[in-house]
KEZAZA-253924 format. One record per residue (C-alpha): residue number from 1; y negated, z negated, x. Coordinates in nm, 3 decimals. Each point is the difference from the previous one (the first is absolute). Layout:
BEGIN
R kefi      yy      zz      xx
R  NUM       Y       Z       X
...
# end
This chain:
BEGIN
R kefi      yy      zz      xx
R    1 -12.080  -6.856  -0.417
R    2   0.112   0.255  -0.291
R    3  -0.201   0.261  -0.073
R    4  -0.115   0.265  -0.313
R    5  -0.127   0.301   0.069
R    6  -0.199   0.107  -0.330
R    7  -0.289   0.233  -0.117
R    8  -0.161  -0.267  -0.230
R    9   0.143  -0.344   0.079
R   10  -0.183  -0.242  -0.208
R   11   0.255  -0.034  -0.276
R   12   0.300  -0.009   0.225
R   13  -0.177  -0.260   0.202
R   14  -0.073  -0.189  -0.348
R   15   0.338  -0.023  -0.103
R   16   0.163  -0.137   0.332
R   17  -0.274  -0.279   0.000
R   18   0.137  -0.094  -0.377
R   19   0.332  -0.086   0.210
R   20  -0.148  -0.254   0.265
R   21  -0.054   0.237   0.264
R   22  -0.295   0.019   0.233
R   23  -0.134   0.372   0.025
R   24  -0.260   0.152   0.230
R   25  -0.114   0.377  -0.030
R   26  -0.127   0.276   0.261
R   27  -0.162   0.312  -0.093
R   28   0.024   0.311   0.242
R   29  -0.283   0.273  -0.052
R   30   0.032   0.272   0.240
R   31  -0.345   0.075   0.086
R   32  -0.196   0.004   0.311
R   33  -0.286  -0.247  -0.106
R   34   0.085  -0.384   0.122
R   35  -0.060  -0.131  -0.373
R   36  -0.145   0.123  -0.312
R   37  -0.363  -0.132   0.058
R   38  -0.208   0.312   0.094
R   39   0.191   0.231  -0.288
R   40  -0.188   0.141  -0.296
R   41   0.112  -0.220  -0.313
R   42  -0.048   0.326  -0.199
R   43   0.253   0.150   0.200
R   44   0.244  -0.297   0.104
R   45  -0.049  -0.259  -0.272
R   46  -0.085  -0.342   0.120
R   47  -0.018  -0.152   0.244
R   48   0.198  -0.325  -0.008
R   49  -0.147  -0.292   0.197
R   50   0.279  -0.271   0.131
R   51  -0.057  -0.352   0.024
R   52  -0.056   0.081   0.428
R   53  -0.246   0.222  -0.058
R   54   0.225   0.277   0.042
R   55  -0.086   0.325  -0.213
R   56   0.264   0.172  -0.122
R   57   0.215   0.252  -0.225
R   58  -0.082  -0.109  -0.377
R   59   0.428  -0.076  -0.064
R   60  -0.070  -0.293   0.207
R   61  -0.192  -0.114  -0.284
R   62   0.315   0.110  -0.221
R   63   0.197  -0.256   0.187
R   64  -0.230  -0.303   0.010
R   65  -0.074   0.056  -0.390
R   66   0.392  -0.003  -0.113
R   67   0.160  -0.241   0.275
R   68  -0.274  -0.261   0.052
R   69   0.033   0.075   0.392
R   70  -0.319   0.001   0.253
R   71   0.068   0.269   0.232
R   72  -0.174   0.086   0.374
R   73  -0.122   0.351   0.120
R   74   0.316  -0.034   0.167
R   75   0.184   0.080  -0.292
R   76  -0.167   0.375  -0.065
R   77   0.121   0.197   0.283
R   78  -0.192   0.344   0.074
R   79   0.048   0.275   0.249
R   80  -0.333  -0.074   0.168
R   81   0.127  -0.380   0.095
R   82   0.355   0.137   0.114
R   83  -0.161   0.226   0.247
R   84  -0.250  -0.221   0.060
R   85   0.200  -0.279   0.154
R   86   0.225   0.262   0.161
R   87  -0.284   0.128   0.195
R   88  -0.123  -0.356   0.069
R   89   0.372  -0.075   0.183
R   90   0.007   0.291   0.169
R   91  -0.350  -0.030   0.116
R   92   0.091  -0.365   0.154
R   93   0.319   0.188   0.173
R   94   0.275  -0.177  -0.239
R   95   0.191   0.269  -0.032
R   96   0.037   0.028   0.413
R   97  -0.124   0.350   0.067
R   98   0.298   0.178  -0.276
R   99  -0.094   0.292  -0.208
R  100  -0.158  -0.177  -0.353
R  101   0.162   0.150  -0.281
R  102   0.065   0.002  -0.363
R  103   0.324  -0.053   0.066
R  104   0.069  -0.253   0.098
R  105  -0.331  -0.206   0.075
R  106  -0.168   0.051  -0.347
R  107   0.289  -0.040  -0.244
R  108   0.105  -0.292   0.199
R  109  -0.361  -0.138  -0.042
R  110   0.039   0.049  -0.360
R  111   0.320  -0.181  -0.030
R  112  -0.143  -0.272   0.224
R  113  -0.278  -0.038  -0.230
R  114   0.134  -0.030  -0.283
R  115   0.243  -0.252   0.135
R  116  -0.245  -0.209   0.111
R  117  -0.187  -0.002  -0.341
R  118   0.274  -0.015  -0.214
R  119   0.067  -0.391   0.133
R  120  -0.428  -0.165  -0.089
R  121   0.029  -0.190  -0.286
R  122  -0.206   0.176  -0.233
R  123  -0.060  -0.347  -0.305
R  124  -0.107  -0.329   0.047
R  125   0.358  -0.109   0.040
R  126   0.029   0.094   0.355
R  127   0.338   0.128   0.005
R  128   0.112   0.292   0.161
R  129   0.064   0.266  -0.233
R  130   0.322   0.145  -0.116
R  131  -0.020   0.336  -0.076
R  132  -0.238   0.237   0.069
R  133  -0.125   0.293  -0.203
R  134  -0.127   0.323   0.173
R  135  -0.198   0.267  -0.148
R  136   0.011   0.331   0.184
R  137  -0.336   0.190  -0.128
R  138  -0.056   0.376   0.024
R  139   0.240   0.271  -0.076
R  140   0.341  -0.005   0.131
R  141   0.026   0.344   0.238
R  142  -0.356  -0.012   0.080
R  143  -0.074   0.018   0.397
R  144  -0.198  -0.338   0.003
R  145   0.289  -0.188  -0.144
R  146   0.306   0.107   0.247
R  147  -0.059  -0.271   0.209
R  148   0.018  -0.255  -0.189
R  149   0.314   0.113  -0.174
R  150   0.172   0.027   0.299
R  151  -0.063  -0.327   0.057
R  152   0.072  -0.148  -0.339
R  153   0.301   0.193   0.058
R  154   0.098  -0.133   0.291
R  155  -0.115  -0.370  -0.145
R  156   0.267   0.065  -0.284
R  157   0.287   0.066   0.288
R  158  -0.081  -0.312   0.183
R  159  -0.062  -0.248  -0.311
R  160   0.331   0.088  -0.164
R  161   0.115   0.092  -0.304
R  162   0.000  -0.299  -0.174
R  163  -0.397  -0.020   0.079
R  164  -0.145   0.271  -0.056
R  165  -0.048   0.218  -0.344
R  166  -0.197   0.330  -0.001
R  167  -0.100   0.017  -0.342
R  168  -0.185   0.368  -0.074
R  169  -0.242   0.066  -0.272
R  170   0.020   0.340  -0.190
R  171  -0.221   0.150  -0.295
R  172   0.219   0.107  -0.288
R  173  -0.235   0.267  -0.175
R  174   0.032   0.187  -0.377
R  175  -0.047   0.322  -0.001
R  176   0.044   0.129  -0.400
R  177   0.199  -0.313  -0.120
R  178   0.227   0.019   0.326
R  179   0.010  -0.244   0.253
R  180   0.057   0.188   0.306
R  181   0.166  -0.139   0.301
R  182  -0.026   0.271   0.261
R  183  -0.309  -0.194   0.162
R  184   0.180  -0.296   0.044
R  185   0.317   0.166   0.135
R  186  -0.223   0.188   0.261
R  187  -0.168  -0.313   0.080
R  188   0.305  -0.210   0.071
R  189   0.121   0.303   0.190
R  190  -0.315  -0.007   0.248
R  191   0.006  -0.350   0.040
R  192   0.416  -0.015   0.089
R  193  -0.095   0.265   0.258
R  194  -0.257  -0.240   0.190
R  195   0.238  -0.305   0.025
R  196  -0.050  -0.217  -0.308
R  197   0.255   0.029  -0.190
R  198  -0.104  -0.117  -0.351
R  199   0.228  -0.311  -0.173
R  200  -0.189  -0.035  -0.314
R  201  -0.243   0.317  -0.186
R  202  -0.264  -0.156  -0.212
R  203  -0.113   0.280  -0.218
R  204  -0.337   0.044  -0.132
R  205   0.006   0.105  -0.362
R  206  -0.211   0.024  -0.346
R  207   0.278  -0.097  -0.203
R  208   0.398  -0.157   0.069
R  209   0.162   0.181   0.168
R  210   0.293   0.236  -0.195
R  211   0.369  -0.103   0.132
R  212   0.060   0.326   0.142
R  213  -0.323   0.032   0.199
R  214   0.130  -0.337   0.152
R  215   0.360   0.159   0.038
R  216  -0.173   0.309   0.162
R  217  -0.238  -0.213   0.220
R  218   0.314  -0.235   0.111
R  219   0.223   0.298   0.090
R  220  -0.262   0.255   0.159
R  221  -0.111  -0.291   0.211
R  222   0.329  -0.159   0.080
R  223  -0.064  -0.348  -0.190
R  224   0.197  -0.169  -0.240
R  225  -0.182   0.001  -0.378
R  226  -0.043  -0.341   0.066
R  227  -0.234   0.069   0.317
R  228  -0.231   0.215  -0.241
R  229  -0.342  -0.239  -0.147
R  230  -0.145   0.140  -0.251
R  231  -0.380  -0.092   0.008
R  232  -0.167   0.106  -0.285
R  233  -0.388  -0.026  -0.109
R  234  -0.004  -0.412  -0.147
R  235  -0.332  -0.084  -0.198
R  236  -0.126  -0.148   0.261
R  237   0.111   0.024   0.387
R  238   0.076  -0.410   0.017
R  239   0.312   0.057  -0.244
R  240   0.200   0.206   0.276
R  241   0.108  -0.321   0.197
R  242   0.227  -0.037  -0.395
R  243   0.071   0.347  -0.017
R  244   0.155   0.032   0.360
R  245   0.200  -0.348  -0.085
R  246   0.129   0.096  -0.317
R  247   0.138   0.339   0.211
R  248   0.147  -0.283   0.232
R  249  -0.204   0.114   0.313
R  250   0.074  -0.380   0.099
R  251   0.356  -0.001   0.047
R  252  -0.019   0.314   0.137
R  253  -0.200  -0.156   0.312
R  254   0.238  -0.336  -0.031
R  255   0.302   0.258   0.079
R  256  -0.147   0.231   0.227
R  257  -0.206  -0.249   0.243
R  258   0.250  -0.278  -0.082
R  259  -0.276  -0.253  -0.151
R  260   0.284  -0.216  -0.109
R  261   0.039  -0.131   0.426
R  262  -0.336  -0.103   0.018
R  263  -0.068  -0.402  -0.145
R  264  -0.349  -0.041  -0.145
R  265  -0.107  -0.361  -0.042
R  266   0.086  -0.149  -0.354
R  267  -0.429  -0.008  -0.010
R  268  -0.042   0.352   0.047
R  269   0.235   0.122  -0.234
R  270  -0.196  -0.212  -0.279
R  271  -0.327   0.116   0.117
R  272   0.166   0.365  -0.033
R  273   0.087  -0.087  -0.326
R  274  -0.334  -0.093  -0.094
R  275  -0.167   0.268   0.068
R  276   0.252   0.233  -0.126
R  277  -0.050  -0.217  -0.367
R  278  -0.395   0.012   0.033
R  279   0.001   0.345   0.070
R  280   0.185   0.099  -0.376
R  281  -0.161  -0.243  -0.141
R  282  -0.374   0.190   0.130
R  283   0.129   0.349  -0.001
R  284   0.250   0.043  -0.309
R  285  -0.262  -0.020  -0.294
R  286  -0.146   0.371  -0.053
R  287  -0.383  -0.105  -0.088
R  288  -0.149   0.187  -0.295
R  289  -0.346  -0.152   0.033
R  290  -0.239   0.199   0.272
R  291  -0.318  -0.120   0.221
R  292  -0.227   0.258   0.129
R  293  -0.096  -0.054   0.360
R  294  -0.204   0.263   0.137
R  295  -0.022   0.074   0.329
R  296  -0.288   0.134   0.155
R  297   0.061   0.170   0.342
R  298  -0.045   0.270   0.247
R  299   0.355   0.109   0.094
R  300   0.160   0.039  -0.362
R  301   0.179   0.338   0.066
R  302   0.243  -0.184   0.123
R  303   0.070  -0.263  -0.133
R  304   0.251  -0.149   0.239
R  305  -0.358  -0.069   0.216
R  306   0.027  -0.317  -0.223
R  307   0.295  -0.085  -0.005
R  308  -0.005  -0.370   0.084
R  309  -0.276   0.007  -0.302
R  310   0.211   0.165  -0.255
R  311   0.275  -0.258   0.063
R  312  -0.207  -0.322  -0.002
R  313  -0.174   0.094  -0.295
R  314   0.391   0.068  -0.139
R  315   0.126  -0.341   0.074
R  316  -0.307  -0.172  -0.143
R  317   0.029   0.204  -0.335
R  318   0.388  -0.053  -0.009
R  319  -0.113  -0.416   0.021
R  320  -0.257   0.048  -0.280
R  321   0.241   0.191  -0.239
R  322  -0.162   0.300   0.030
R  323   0.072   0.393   0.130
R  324  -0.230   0.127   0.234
R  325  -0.193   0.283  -0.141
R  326  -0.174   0.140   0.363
R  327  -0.315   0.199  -0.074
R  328  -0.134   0.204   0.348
R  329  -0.342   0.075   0.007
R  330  -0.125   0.180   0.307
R  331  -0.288  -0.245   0.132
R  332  -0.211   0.385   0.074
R  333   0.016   0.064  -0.442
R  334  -0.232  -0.315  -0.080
R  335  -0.281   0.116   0.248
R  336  -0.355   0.231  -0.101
R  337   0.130   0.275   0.182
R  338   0.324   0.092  -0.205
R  339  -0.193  -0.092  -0.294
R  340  -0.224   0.345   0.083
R  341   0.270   0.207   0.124
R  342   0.293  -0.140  -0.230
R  343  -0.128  -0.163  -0.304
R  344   0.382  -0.026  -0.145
R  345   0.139  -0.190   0.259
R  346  -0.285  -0.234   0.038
R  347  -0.013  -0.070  -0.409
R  348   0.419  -0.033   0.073
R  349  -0.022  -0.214   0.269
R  350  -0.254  -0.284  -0.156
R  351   0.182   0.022  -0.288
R  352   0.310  -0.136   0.181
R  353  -0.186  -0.242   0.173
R  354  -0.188  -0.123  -0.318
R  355   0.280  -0.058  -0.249
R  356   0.275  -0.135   0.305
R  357   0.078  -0.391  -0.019
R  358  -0.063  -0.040   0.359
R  359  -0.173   0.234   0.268
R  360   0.187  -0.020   0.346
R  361  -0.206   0.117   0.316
R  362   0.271   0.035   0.283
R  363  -0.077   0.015   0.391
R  364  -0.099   0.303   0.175
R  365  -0.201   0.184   0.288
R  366  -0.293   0.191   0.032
R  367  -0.324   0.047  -0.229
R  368   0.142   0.286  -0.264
R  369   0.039  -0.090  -0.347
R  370  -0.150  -0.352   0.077
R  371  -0.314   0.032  -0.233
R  372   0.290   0.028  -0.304
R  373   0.142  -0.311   0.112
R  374  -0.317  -0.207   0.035
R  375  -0.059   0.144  -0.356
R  376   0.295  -0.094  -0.141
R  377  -0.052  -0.339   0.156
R  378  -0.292  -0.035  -0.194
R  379   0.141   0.094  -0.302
R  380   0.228  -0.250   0.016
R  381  -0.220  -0.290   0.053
R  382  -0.234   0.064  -0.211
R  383   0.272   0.073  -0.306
R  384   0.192  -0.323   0.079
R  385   0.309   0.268   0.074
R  386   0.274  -0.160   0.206
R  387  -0.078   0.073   0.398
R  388   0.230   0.018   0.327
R  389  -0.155   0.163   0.307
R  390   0.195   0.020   0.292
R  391  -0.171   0.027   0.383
R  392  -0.217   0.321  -0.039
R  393   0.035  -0.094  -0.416
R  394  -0.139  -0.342   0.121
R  395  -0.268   0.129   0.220
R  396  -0.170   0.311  -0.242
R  397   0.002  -0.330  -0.261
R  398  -0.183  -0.171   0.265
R  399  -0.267   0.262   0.028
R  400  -0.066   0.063  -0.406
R  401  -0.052  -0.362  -0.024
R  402  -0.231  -0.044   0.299
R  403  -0.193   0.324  -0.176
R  404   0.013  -0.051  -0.325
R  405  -0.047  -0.383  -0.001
R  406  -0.182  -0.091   0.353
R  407  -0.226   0.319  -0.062
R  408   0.095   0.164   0.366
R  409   0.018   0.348  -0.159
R  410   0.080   0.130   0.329
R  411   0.275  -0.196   0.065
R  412   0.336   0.162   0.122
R  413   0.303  -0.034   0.276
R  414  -0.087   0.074   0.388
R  415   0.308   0.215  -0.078
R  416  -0.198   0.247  -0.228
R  417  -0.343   0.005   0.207
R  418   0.010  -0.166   0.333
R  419  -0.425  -0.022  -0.041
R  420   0.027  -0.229  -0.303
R  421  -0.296  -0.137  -0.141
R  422   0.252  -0.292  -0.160
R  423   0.310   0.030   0.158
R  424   0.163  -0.298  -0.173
R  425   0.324   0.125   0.129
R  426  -0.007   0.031   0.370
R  427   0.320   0.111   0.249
R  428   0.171  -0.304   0.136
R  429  -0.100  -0.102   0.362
R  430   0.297   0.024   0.118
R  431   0.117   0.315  -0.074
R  432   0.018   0.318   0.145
R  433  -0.225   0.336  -0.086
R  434   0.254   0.211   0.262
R  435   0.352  -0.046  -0.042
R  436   0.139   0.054  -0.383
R  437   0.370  -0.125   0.072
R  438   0.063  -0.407  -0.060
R  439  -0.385  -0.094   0.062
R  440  -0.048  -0.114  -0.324
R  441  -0.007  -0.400  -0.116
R  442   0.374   0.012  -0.113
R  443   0.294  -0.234  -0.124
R  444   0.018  -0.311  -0.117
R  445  -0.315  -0.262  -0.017
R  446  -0.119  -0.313  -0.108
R  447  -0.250  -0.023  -0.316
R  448  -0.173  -0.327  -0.078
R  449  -0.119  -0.094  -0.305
R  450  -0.337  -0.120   0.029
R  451  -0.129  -0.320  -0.195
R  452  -0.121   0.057  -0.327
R  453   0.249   0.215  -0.068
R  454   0.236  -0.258  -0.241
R  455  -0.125   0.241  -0.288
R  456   0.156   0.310   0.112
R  457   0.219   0.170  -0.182
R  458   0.183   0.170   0.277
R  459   0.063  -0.311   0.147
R  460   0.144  -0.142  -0.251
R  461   0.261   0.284   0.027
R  462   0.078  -0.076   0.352
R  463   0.053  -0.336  -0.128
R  464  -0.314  -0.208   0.101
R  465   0.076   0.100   0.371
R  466  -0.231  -0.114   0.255
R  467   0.076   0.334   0.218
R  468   0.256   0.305  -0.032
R  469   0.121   0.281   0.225
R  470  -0.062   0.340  -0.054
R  471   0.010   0.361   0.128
R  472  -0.332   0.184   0.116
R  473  -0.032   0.326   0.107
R  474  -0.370   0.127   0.076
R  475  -0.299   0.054   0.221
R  476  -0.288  -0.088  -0.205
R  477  -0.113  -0.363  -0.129
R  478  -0.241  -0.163  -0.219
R  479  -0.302  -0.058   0.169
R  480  -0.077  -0.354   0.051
R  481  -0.392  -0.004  -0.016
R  482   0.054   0.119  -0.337
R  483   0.209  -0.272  -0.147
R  484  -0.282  -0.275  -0.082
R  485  -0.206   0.283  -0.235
R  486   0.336   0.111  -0.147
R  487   0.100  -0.351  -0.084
R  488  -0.313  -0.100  -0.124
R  489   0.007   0.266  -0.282
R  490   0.334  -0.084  -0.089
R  491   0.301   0.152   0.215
R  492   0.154  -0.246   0.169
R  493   0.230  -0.007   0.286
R  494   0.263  -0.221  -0.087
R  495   0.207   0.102   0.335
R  496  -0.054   0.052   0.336
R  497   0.191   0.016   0.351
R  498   0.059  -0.299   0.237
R  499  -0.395   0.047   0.139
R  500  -0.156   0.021  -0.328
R  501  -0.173   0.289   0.090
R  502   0.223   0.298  -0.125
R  503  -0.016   0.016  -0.381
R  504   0.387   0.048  -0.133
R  505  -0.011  -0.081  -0.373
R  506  -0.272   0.015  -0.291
R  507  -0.073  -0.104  -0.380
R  508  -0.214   0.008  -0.265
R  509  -0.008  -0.292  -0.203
R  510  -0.094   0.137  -0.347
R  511   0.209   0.260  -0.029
R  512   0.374   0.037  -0.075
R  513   0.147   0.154   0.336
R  514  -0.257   0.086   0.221
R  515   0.182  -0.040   0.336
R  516  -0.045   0.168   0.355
R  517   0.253  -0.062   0.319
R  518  -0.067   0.162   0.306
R  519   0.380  -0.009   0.046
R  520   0.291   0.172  -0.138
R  521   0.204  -0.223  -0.196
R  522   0.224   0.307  -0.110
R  523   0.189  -0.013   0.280
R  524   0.132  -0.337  -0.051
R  525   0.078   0.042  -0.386
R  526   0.345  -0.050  -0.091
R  527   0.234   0.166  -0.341
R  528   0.064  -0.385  -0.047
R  529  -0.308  -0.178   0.156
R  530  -0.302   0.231  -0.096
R  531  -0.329   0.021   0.191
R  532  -0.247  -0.270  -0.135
R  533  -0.319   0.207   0.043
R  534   0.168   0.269  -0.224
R  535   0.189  -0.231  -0.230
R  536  -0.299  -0.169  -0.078
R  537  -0.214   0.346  -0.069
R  538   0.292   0.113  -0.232
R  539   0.044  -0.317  -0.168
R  540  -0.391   0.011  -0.059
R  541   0.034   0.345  -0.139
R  542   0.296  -0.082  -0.246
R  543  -0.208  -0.349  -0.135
R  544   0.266  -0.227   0.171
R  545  -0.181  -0.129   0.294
R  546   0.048  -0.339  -0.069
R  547   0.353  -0.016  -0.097
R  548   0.080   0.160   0.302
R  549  -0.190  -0.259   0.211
R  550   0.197  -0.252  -0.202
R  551   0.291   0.138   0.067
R  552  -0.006   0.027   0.398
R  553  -0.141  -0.357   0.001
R  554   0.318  -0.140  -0.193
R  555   0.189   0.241   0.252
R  556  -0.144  -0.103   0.309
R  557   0.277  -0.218   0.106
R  558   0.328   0.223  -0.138
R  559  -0.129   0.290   0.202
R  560  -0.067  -0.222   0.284
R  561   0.397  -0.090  -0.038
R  562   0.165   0.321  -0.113
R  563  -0.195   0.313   0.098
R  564  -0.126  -0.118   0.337
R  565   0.194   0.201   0.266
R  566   0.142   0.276  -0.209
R  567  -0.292   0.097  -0.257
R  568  -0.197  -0.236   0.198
R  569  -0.386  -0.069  -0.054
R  570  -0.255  -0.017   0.238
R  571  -0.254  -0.109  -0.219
R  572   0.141  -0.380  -0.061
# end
């Protein structure tokens, strides 16, 4: 196994797979809590949900997105699970009555780790990978993160040199005109101290990078020039993978790791090829033409809490010709209450919603800001505006419809008031009102288009499937005893699980793109292979619906061939 230790791996990790090779990743994040699924989105970002179930750092997502892999919770490794299975050994007596320590017991069960999880295939293929890409989070120096560079330092010693590659990432500010390389010298400094030596410095810059801030870098860090990437700011972030290419990052890692010994099959290195042809082919062309999504939500300070959203709604505009133009409109701006206390945000925030080509409703928890959504879900429907509501998006359309068009004026989500008059969106039986971490219904499940549904328009996307696999994370449900009023007046539930009792996917027939999905197919879309609940809601907002459907029919079988197990699709 060869090894690259990186802050931000998804390019590298891109451009080896253009060669043939299998890659895996692992991301290290040096906090206490087991995985990322009880942190505050506003404060974390995301939280990425793996095909397991497993909830995790969002750069998981990162890596799925650019290589086409389908990781486990194995692969994001926190503080909380070192210790945790530490304690668990120790508790059982496997460490014989010795003193635990960090050294040696936890770096060695960090090493062990990611030993063991460097060798799951990660792709359809079922080949063991070849290299695997690590991502140490945090700040280098910082107390939480000494043990695990002791024990990436220690991995590095007993790997070799010709498998392992330490690859450090360093901001390159301008201060007045200058670029100033004191940060980066300091950095690489610190980080030399711990262990780690650095062989390649990626730098982080506005603009290229002047020869003798290179020369500077190279000799204050005790690199050749050559070991000096210059990253600079690309219109978009998928035109990197060609920047770090044309800078010949590749044969950099052929010479250091010694790529040349290893002998992909003849089939791999034309599937590499592929994708590395598809992906200048999608990514090259700088559109000029915009669509306006807007996205109503509850978290929009930060807008890494949608992550997974921002990039599906990307790759669907990139296959519709289009630049996304991302208007965020807190959910709490569209409701009565701002519009008494602040008129100008509440005139601002309808008028985003009213002249966007599409109105996105993304997941969430908890009852603020929810009134704006159902509002904005109304507005919608009733202006024939292009519609995409994702779990809690899904569920808030659920209850304008069931008031506005079953008359249950009351209705609302056992989530907002547990003494609902008509709670047409109940908590699932199974799940649990005590403990927060992993109880949710999570990871990959089947949906089943129901009969009837030949007319859909989002099945025709998924390309007249009879069922598709998905990612859910939630608590809360559409309420069964609801469904035969809702359907009656016209919303009908084109999807559902293996019982036919939990309601996964909706559509309105007269109307553009009126879709709901209890799931969240943004954390399956790929750069080459975008999500078809969101390709189909941009293609409806940019008038090429149909050519698109076209398109992916005529497809069908060259994806099947080509992108399955590298930019692979689940949804054929």
């Amino acid at each position: 196994m060869k090894y690259v230790l990186v802050s931000g791996a998804s390019s590298s990790g891109l451009l080896l797979k253009t060669i043939g090779l299998k890659v895996t990743a692992v991301k290290i994040d040096p906090y206490i809590n087991v995985d990322a699924g009880t942190m505050n989105p506003k404060e974390h970002g995301e939280c990425f949900v793996l095909q397991d179930g497993g909830e995790s750092d969002l750069d998981l997502g990162n890596y799925e997105r650019y290589l086409g892999l389908d990781l486990t919770s194995d692969n994001n490794i926190t503080t909380g699970k070192i210790y945790k299975q530490v304690i668990e050994k120790e508790r059982r007596g496997d460490y014989l009555g010795r003193t635990v320590q960090v050294v040696p017991e936890v770096t060695n069960a960090i090493q062990d780790w990611i030993d063991r999880v460097s060798k799951i295939p990660v792709d359809k293929s079922g080949i063991e990978p070849d290299i695997c890409i690590i991502e140490l989070g945090g700040t280098v120096g910082d107390i939480e993160s000494m043990p695990f560079v002791e024990a990436l330092t220690q991995l590095r010693h007993k790997a070799g040199k010709d498998n392992f590659i330490n690859i450090h990432v360093s901001y390159v500010p301008i201060v007045n005109g200058e670029q100033k390389t004191k940060p980066t010298q300091h950095a690489v400094k610190n980080i030399r101290s711990t262990g780690l030596i650095p062989d390649l410095i990626a730098c982080r810059c506005e603009r290229t990078l002047e020869n003798n801030t290179i020369s500077k870098i190279a000799q204050s860090c005790q690199v050749e020039v050559e070991q000096v990437i210059a990253v600079r700011d690309m219109p978009t972030i998928y035109q990197v993978p060609l920047l770090l290419e044309e800078q010949g990052l590749l044969n950099l890692l052929r010479t250091t790791l010694m790529l040349d010994k290893l002998t992909p099959t003849p089939a791999l290195v034309t599937k590499g090829a592929e994708i590395w042809k598809m992906w200048k082919t999608v990514i090259s062309p700088v559109y000029t033409e915009t669509v306006d999504i807007v996205l109503v939500g509850k978290y929009i300070e930060l807008h890494d809490a949608y992550l997974s959203v921002i990039k599906s709604l990307e790759h669907s505009a990139m296959r519709c010709n289009r630049k996304l133009n991302l208007i965020w409109v807190d959910s709490e701006h569209l409701e009565d209450a701002t519009q008494q206390s602040n008129p100008g945000k509440y005139h601002k925030g309808w008028h985003e919603v009213c002249t966007a080509a599409g109105v996105l409703v993304p997941g969430g928890f908890g009852q603020r800001g929810t009134e704006g959504m159902i509002k904005a879900a109304k507005w919608a429907r009733e202006n024939k505006t292009p519609y995409l509501g994702i779990c809690l998006g899904m569920q808030v359309s659920v209850i304008e419809y069931a008031r506005n068009m079953c008359g249950y004026t009351n209705a609302t989500s056992e989530e907002f008031d547990k003494s609902a008059e008509h709670p047409v969106v109940i908590f699932m039986p199974e799940g649990s009102k005590d403990s927060m971490g992993g109880t949710m219904r999570l990871g990959s499940r089947s949906t089943y288009f129901q009969p009837g549904s030949e007319y859909s328009k989002l099945r025709a996307l998924y390309g007249e499937v009879t069922v598709v696999e998905e990612r859910h994370r939630h608590r809360y449900e559409v309420n069964p005893q609801y469904i035969e009023e809702l359907e009656k007046t016209g919303m009908t539930f084109i999807g559902k699980d293996d019982t036919g009792k939990r309601m996964e996917i909706f559509e309105l027939k007269d109307h553009p793109w009126y879709v709901g999905v209890q799931y969240h197919p943004e954390y399956q879309s790929r750069v080459l292979d975008p999500s078809r609940p969101y390709l189909g809601f941009v293609a409806a907002a940019t008038g090429c619906l149909d050519r698109i459907t076209k398109e992916l029919l005529q497809e069908k079988n060259f994806v099947n061939g080509i992108v399955n197990g590298a930019f692979h699709s689940t949804h054929f």
